[in-house]
N, C-alpha and C positions, 0 to 999 in steps of 0.2 A: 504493500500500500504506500501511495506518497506521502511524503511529511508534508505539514501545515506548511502555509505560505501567509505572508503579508499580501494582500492586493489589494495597490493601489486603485480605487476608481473614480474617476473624473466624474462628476454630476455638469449638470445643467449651466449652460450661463446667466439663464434668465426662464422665461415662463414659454420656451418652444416648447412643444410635441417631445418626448422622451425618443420615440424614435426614429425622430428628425437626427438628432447626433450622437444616441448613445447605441453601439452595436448589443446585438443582441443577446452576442454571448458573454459583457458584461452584467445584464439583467439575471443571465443563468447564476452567474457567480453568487450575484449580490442575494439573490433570492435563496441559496442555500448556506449560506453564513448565519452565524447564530450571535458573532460578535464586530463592533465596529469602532472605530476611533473616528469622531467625527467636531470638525469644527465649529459643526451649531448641532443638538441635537431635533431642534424642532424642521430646519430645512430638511435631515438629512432621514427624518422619519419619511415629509412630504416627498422627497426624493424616490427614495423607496417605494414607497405608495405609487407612483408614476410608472415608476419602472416596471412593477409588480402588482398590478392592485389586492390580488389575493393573499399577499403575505401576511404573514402574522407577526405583524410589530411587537405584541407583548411578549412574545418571546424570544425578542431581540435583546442582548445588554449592551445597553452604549456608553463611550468615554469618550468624555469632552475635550478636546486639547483645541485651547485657543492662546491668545495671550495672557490669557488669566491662569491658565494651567500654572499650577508649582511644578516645574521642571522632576523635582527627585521623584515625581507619583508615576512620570513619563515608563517608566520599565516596567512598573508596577503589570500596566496596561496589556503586556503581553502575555502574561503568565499564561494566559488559555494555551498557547500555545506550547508551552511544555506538555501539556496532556493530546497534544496533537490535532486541536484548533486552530484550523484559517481563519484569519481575521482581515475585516476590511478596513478600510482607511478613505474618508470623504471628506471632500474640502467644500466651504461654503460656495465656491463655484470655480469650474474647470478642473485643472489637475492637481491631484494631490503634492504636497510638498515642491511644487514650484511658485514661489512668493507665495507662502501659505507655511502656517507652523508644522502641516505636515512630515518636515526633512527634519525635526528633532524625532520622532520614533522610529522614521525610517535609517537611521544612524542608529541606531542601537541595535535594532534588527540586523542592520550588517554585521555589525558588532557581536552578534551572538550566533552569525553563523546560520540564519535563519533565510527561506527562499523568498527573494523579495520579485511582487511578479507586475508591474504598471501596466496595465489596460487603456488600450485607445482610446481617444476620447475629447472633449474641446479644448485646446486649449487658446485661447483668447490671443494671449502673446504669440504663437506661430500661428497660427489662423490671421493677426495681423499683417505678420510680415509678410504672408502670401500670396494678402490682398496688398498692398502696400504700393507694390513695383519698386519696392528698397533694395537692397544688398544681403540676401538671404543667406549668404555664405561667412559672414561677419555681421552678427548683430548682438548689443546689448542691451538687456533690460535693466532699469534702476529703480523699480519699485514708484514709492514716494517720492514728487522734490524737497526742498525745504520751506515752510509756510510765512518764514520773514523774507520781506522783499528784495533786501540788497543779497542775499542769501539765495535767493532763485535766482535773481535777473545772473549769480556769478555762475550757479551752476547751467542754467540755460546756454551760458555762453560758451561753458566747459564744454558740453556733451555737442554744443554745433561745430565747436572745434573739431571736436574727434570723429566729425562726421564726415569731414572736411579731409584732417590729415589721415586718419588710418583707414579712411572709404569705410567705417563702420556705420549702419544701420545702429538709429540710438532710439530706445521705447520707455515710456514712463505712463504713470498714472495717477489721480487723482481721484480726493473722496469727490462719487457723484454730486455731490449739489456745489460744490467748489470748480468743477469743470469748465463754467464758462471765462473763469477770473483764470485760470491756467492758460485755456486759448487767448485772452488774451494780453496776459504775459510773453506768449510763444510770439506772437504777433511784434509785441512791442522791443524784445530782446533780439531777436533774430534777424540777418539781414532778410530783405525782400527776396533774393533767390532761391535761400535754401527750402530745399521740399518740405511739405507737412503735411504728412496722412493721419487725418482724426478718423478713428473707427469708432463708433458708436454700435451698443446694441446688438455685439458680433451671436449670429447663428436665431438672432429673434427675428422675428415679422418685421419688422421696423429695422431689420438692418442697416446699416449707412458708412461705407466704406470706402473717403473720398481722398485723392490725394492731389493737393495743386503748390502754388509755390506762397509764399508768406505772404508778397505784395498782392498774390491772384484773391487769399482768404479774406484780404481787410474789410469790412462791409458786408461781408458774406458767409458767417460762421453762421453754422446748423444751432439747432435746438437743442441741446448736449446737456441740459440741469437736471440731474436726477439720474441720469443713465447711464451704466456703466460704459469708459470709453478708456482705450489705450491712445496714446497719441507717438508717434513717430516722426523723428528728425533725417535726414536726410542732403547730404551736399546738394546744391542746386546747380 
């Protein structure tokens, strides 16, 4: 018989159809797991529910790791796994452990020797760059900017730099309702040349995946308050 595995699996990025992005034989997985570490546990029930509507949540046990988590409780979380329990791992949206606290359990699981197995699935950041028409061969993602102003307009200028001299692909994000004061900061810090792809809404109904040059966006930034959006830098 196989030993237990970690698997990782991408949920949802927003309120699409489950199997608009999530493969099938994800659903197989999730639906015979009995344990899960989950970023929120109230999404990750609704998650489930989608994916499964037959399942039997009450006889799911969940572990929350967010940033509230106490790190020392993080091992704790596995034990099933010594009795040879697969356990799954859900992030509040997209892929586990990429910008997501997920990568502090999935380091101890390597750490222990344990089979770690990620499951296709959305992920927001390359789904970006794919719409993009950036530099998909070199690209960096930087999470958060900084929310004091002389503090962004430096880092804005940093990462148009490095777009510039390393031909890197640069991606960042912001809390939804802060999104439009981001674009525009991008606007106001960046020369007019360089490219800007705001994706908005990536794999919903309302998708919006546009990319023009700084001076092209002045006057003409989308509706972006509330809704999840990566934004991309790019040489012009």
């Amino acid at each position: 018989m196989e030993g237990p595995a970690l698997y990782l699996i991408p949920s949802l990025l927003g309120d699409s159809p489950a199997e608009q992005v999530i493969p099938p034989y994800n659903t197989g997985v999730a639906s015979r797991l009995k344990y899960f570490i989950v970023e929120n546990v109230r999404s990750a029930r609704r998650f489930l529910k989608k994916c499964n509507p037959g399942i039997d949540i009450d006889a799911i046990t969940f572990y929350e790791l967010n940033e509230h988590t106490d790190k020392s409780r993080i091992a704790g979380y596995l034990l099933p796994m010594k009795t040879g329990e697969s356990i799954g791992v859900i992030s509040e949206a997209g892929c586990p452990a990429v910008a997501d606290p997920g990568a502090d359990v999935v380091a101890i699981a390597q750490q222990e020797g344990y089979k770690v197995v990620p499951l296709a699935g959305p992920s927001s950041i390359l789904m970006a760059v794919m719409a993009s028409g950036f530099n998909g061969q070199s690209f960096a993602f930087h999470g958060y900017l900084p929310i004091d102003a002389g503090e962004r307009a430096k880092k804005l200028k940093q990462l148009e730099a490095r777009a510039y001299n390393e031909d890197q692909t640069q991606l960042f994000i912001e809390t939804p309702y802060r999104n439009p004061k981001m674009a525009e900061d991008i606007l106001l810090h960046c020369k007019p040349q360089t490219q800007l792809c705001i994706a908005i809404n990536i794999s919903c109904g309302d998708e919006s995946i546009v990319t023009r040059s700084v001076k092209a966006w002045k006057g003409k930034l989308p509706d972006m308050h509330k809704k999840p959006t990566v934004f991309l830098i790019y040489k012009g």
